[in-house]
C-alpha positions in Angstrom: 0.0 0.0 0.0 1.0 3.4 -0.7 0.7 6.5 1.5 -2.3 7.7 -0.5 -4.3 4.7 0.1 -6.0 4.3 3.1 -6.8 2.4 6.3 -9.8 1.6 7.1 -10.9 -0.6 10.1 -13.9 -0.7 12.8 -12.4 1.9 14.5 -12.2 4.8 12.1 -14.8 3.4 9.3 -17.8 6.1 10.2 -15.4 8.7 10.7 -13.4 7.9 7.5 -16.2 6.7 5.2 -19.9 7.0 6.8 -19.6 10.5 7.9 -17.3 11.3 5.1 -18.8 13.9 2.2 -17.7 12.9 -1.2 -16.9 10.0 -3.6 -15.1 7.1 -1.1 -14.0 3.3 -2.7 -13.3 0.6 -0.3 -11.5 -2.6 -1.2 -12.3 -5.2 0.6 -10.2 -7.6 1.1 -7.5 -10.6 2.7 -3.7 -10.9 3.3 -4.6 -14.3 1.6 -6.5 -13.9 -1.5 -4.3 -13.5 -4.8 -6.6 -12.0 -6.8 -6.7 -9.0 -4.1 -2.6 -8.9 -4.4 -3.2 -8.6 -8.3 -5.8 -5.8 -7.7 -3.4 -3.6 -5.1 -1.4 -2.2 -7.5 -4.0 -0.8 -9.5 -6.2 0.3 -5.9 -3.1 2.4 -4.7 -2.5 4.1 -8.3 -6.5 5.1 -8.7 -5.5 6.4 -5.2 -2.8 8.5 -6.3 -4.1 10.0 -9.6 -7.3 10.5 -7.4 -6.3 12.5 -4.5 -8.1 15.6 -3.9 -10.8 14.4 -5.6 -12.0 10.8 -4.0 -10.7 8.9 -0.8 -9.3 5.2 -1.7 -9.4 3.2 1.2 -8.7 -0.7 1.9 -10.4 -2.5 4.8 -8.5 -6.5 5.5 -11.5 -8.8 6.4 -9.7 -10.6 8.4 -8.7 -8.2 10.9 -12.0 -6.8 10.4 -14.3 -9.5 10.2 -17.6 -7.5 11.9 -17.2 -4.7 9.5 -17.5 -6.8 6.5 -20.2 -9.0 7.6 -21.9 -5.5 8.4 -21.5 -4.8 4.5 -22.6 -8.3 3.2 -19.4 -9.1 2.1 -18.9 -12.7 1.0 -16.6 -12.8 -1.7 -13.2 -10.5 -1.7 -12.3 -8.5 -3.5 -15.2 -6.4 -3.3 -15.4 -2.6 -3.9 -18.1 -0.5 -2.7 -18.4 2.8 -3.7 -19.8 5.0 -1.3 -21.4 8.6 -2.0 -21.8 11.2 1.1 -21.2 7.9 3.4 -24.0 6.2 2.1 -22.9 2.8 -0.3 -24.0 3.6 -3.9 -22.0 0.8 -6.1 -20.5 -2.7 -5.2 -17.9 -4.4 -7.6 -17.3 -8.0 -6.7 -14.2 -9.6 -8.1 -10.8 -8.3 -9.9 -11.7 -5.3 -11.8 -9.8 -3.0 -14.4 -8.7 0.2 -13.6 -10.3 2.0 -16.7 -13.8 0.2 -15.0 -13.1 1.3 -11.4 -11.9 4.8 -12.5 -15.2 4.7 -14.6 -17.4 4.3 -11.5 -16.0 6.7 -9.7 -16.4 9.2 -12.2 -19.8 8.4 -12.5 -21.0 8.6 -9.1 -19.0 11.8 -8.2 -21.1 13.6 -11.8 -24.3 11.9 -9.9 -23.8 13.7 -6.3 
């Protein structure tokens, strides 16, 4: 992870995301899951080329297990997308940057 992506865990989560204003994506996902190492480099580069604009954030399920059962999450990696702290888009599965860059631009033109 770089220093532009996030931490997110059940102790800053409504503070960081939830009470947040603004375009937030959250990765879900596990220490153990290869297709969430092939996904990190693309997370922390959206985070880069997006800061200023959108907060990009990574939650570990495992160290977090309550906060992603709280979000239904049952397969990793999963991205929500979350407008004005309320969840607005959910990608589940390894997805391409030009697709997650995509979303974001999309729901930041709908707040």
């Amino acid at each position: 992870m770089n220093q532009d992506t996030a931490t997110f865990d059940e102790g800053n989560f409504r503070s960081e995301v939830l009470e947040r204003e603004g375009t937030t994506l959250v990765d879900f996902w596990a220490d153990w899951c290869p297709p969430c190492h092939a996904l990190a480099p693309t997370i922390d580069a959206i985070a880069t080329e997006a800061r200023g604009r959108f907060k990009v954030g990574k939650v570990d399920v495992q160290a977090n297990a309550k906060l992603a059962q709280s979000f239904g999450v049952q397969s990793i990696p999963t991205l929500i997308f979350f407008r004005d702290g309320v969840e607005v888009e959910r990608l589940v599965g390894a997805a391409s940057k030009g697709a997650i860059q995509e979303k974001l631009e999309e729901i930041s033109r709908a707040a």
